[in-house]
N, C-alpha and C positions, 0 to 999 in steps of 0.2 A: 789802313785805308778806312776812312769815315764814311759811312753811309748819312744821307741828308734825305730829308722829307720835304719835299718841295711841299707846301702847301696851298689850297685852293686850287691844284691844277690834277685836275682828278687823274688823268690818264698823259698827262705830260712828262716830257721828261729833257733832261738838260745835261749837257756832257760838257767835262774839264780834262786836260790832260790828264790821267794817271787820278781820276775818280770819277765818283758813283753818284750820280744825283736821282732821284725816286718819289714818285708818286708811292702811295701804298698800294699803285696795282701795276705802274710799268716801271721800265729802267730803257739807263744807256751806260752802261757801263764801256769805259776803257781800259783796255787788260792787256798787259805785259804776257805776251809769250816770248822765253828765251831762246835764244838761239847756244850753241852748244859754242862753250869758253872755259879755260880752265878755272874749275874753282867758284863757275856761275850755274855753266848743268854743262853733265857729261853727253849728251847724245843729242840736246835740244827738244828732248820731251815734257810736257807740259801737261796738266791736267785742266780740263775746262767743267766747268760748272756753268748751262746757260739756263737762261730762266725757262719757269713751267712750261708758258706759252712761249713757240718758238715767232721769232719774227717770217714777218710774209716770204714764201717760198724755200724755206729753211725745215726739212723735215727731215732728210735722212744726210747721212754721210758725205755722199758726193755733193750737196749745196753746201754741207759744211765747208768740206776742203775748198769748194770754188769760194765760197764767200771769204776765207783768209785768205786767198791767195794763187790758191790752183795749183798745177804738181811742179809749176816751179818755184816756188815757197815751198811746200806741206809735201813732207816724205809719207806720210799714212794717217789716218784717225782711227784709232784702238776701241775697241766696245771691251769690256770685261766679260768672261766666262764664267757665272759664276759656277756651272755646270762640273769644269774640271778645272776652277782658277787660271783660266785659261786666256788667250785675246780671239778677236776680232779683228783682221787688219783690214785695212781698205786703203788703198795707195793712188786712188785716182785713174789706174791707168785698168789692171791684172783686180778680178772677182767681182764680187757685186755689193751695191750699196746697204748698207742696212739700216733701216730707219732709226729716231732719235728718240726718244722715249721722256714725258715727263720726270723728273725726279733723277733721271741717270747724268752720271758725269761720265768722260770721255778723258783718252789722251791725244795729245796733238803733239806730231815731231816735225819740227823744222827740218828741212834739211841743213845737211851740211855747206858751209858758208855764207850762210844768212846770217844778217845780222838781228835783234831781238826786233821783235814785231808787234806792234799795235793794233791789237785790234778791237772793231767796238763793236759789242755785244748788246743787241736791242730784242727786248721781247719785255711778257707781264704775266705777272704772277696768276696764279688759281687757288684760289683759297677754298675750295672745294677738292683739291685733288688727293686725292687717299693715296700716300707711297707705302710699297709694301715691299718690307723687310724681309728676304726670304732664310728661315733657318734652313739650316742641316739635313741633308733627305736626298738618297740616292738618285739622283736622274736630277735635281733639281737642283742645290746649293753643294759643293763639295765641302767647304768647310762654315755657311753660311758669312759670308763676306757679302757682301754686297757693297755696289761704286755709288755714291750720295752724292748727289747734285745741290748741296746747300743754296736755301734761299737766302738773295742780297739783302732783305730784311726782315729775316730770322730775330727772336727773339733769344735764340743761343748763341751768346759771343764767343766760345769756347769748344773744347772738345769736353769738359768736364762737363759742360752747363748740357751741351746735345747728349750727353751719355742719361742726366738725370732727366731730361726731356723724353727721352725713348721709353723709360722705364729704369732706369737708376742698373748699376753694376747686376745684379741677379737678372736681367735680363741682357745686357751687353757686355761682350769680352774685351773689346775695345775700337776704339777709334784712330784708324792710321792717317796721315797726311803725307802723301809723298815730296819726296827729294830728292830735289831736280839736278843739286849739284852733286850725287854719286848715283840717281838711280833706287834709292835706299829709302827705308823707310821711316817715319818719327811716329809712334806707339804713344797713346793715352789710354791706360785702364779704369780710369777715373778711384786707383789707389793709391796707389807710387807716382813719383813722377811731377811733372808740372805740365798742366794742358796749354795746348798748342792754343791761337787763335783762329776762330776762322774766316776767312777771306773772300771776300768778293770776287768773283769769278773761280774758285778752286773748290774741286772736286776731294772727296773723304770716302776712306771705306771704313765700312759700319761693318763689325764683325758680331751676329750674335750668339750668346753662349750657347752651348751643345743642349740640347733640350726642347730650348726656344721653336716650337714651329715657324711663327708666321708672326710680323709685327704691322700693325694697319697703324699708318701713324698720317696724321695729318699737323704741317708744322704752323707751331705758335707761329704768328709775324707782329711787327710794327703797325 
């Protein structure tokens, strides 16, 4: 998926099926969530990635789920724990909402028999915004993972490029991408291996090495 720089339109933005067109400070992104098929994703879970700034009345959970679709579309929207590796469920109906946080990504499950879903994703970047990476520290990070909300125009096309962007391997253990068609996950150490791309609209965990306290990172863009 190609990211495009609309030029001379400071805060504009322009949507095409199945891409991304951008100012350096907004988007409109159109983003495929799958619905559960075999051999496409097993449960219909999805990772979302939205921008910094959330678009107008979009701040926690429950505008999420209403904005795709409501509880007849969307079985729950996941926050991550990074507490105990844990989730967050919010299903629309049963607990309470939890707000949306710049820099975090989220999962979103369709329900069952939905077909894959369109949705378009409007907000703008902060290029002031300090995301912080939280290491390893009882009450705080279980194994310091943390859920990364990649910016649409990032200067890291990669998982390799984000690992040397954060602070190169001695600070990060690696960079996971989830997998939608078993649930499972695809690993960059930025040693082994061949790094993933990264994607407009798709959420990453940042895992950092055991050591690591705390990473204040503000990301390169376009």
């Amino acid at each position: 998926m190609k990211k495009s720089v609309v030029l001379g339109l400071a805060l504009a933005v322009l949507v095409a099926a199945g891409g991304l067109y951008a100012s350096n400070m907004a988007f409109k992104l159109n983003y495929t969530l799958r619905a559960q098929a075999p051999g496409l994703s097993l449960n219909g879970s999805n990772t979302v990635a939205l921008p910094f700034n959330q678009q107008t009345n979009l701040a926690t959970s429950g505008e999420l789920l209403t904005d795709i679709g409501g509880t007849a579309v969307v079985a729950r929207i996941t926050k991550f724990n990074p507490v105990n590796n844990g989730s967050i469920d919010y299903d629309g109906v049963a607990g309470s909402t939890f707000q949306l946080l710049p820099g975090e990504a989220y999962y979103v499950q369709l329900k069952s028999g939905q077909a894959n879903r369109s949705y378009i994703v409007v907000g703008s970047h902060d290029p002031s915004k300090v995301v912080e990476f939280k290491g390893q520290s009882p009450g705080i990070s279980a194994t310091g993972q943390n859920f990364y909300a990649w910016p649409y125009h990032s200067t890291s096309n990669d998982a390799g490029e984000l690992i040397t962007e954060l602070g190169g391997t001695a600070v990060i253990q690696r960079v996971t991408r989830f997998n939608v068609v078993n649930n499972g996950s695809i690993d960059y150490d930025g040693i082994a291996g061949t790094a993933f791309p990264l994607l407009p609209g798709e959420g990453y965990f940042v895992q950092l090495k055991t050591g690591i306290p705390t990473v204040q990172f503000i990301p390169s863009h376009f």
